[in-house]
C-alpha positions in Angstrom: 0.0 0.0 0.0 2.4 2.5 0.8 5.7 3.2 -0.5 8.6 4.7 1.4 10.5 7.5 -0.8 13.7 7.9 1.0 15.4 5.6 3.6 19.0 4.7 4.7 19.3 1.4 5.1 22.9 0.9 4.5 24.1 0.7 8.0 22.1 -2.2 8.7 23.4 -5.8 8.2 22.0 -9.1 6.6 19.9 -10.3 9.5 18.7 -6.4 10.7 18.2 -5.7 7.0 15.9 -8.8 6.2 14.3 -8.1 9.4 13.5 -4.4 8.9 12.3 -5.6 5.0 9.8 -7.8 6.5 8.4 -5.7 9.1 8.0 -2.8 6.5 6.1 -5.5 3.9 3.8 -6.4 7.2 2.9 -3.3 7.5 1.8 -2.6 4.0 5.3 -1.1 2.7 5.2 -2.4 -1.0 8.7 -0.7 -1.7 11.6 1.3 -0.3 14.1 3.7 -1.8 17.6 2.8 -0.5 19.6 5.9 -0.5 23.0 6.4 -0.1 24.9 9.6 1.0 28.8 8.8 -0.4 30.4 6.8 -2.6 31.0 3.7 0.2 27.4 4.0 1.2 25.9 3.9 -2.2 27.8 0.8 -2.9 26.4 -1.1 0.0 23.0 0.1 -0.9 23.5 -1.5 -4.4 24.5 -4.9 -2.4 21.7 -4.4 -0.2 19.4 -4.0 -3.7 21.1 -7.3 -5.3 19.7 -9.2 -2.2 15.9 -7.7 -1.8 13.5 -7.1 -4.4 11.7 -4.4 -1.9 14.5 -1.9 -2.4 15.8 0.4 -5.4 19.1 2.3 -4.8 19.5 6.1 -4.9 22.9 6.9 -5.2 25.1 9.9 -4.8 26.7 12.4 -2.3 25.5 14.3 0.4 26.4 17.7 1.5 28.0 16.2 4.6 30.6 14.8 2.7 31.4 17.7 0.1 35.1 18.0 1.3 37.9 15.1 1.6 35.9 13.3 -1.5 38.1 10.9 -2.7 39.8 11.8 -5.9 38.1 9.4 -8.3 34.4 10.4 -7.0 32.9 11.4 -10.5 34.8 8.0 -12.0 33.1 6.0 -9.3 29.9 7.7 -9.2 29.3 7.2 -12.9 30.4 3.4 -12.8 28.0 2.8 -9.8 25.1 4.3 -11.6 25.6 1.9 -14.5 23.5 -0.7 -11.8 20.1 -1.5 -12.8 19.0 -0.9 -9.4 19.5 2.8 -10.2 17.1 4.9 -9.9 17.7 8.2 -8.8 20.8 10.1 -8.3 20.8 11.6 -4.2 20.7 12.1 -1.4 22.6 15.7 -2.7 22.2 19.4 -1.8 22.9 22.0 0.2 22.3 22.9 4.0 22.4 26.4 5.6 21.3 25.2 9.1 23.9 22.6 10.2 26.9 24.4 11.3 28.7 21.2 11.5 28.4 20.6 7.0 31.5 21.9 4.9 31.7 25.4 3.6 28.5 26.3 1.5 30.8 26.8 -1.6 32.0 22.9 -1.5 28.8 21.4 -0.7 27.1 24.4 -4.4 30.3 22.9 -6.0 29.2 19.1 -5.3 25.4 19.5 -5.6 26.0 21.3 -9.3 27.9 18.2 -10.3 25.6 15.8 -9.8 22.7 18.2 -11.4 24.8 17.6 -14.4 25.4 14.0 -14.0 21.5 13.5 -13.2 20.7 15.7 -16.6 22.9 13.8 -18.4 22.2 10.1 -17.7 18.1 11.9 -17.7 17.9 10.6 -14.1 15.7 11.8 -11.3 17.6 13.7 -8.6 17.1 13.6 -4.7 17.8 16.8 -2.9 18.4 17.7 0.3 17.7 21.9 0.3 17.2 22.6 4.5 17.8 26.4 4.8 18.3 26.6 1.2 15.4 25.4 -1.1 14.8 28.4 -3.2 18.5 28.0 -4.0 18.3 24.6 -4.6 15.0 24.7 -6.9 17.3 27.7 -9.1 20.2 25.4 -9.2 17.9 22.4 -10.7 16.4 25.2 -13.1 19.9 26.4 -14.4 20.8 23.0 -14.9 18.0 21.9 -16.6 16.9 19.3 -14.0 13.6 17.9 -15.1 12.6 15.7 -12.3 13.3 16.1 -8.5 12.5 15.2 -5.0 12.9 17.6 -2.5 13.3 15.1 0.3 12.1 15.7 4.0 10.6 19.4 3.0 11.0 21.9 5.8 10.9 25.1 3.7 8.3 27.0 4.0 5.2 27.7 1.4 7.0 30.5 -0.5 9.6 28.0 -1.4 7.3 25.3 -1.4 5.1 27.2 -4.3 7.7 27.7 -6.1 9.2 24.2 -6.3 5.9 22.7 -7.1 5.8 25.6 -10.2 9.0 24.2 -11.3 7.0 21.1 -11.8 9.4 19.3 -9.0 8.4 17.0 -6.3 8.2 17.2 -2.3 8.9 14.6 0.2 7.1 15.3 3.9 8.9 13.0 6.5 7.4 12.0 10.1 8.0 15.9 10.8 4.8 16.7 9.7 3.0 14.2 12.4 5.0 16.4 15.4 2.8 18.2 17.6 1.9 21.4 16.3 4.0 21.3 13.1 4.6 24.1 11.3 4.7 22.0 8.2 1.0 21.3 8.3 0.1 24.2 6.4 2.6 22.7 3.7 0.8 19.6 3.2 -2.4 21.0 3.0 -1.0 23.1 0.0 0.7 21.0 -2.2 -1.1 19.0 -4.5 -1.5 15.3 -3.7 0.1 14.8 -7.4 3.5 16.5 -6.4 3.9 14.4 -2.8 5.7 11.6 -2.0 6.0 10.3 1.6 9.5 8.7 3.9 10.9 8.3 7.2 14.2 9.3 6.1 14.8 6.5 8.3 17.1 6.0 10.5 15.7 9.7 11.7 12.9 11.7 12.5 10.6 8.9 13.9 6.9 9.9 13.5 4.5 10.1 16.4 4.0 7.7 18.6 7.8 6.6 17.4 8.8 10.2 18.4 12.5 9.8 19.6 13.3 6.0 18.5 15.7 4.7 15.7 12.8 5.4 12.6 12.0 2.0 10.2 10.4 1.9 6.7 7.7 0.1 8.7 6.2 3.5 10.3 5.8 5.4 6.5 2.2 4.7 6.9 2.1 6.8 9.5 3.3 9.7 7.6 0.8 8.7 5.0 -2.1 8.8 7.4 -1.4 12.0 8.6 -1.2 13.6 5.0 -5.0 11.9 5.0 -5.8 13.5 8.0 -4.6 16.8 7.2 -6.2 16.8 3.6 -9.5 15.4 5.2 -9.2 12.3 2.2 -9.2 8.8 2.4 -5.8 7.0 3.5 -6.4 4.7 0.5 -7.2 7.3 -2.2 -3.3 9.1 -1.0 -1.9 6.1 -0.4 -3.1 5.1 -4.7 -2.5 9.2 -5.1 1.4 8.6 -4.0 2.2 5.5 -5.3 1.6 7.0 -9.4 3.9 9.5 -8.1 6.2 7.5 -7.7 5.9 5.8 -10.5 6.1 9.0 -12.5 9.1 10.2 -10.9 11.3 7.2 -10.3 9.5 4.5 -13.1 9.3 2.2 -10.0 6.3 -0.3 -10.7 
């Protein structure tokens, strides 16, 4: 029934992995989006893909690690993303909130890189834009990024109109199910067919998971509170989301 849009799975081993898988499938997760955040970690999302048909890979970067890349990071990006279980390039971006990233120009030098590398293999990209999303949705434009994810949205609805005009996507994580969220308002205004759900798992477990290491298993509950909000039926999102996804990512 539901489908969980960005998770990072790649710290987990066999056993925790399979166990994890089959919680989310018993609680109506039909499919997860594996996504890496550096070259080591999208690799082990690809293994984890080889071994579970539940899981696609996302693979690329994260603003995190923008500085100390390994030399060779374009050569190995490009031969990882030869994998069939390739379907979006990300997690990338840029982050103005978390003193402890690299410098803002290394993390707009990384981010541009993949944009090109995502326009030229005509790949989806999976952004993360906290603090910066109207610069993030200009970069996409310049680059002539046609189809994105801005995942675990906590912009605001200037930014958030203006990403959804750029014909992009937005991801709303288990922030939205927090008590008294300001992100409510953001849900309510974006249009059902420019949403995609996630737990952006390991973090930001939604309510009544507030606080615990977050699982693929507890999308749903992200999904339900998108019903809530929108006063619709869980089923009629949960069908809503799952073309999305399709449309974006080409994930049957």
């Amino acid at each position: 029934m539901w489908i969980d849009a960005h998770a990072h799975l790649y710290n987990l081993d066999g056993p925790d992995l399979a166990v994890a898988i089959t919680k989310a499938h018993k609680a109506g997760v039909d499919h997860i989006l594996d996504t890496g955040t550096s070259i080591d970690t999208s690799r082990q999302v690809l293994r984890q893909c080889a071994e579970h048909s539940l899981l696609s890979a996302a693979v690329g970067i994260s603003p995190f690690d923008a500085e100390n890349l390994p030399e060779d990071w374009q050569a190995s990006l490009e031969s990882i993303l030869k994998d069939p279980a390739v379907v979006a390039i990300g997690e990338t971006g840029i982050d103005s909130t978390n003193p402890t990233y690299p410098n803002i120009t290394s993390q707009i030098e990384l981010f541009e890189a993949q944009l090109h590398v995502a326009v030229g293999r005509d790949l989806p990209i999976i952004i993360h834009s906290r603090g910066y999303e109207i610069k993030a949705r200009e970069m996409c434009h310049t680059a002539g990024v046609k189809k994105a994810m801005f995942h675990c949205f906590t912009g605001d609805i200037s930014a958030l109109g203006k990403i959804l005009d750029a014909g992009y996507f937005v991801s709303f994580s288990g922030i939205i199910t927090f008590k008294n969220s300001p992100l409510v308002e953001c849900v309510r205004y974006a249009p059902l067919s420019q949403m995609l759900i996630e737990t952006d798992s390991p973090y930001l477990a939604p309510v009544p998971h507030r606080g615990k290491i977050n699982e693929p298993a507890w999308v749903g509950l992200v999904g339900k509170k998108v019903a809530e909000i929108k006063k619709i039926n869980a089923v009629d999102v949960a069908d809503a989301l799952r073309k999305n996804v399709f449309t974006l990512f080409g994930i049957k």
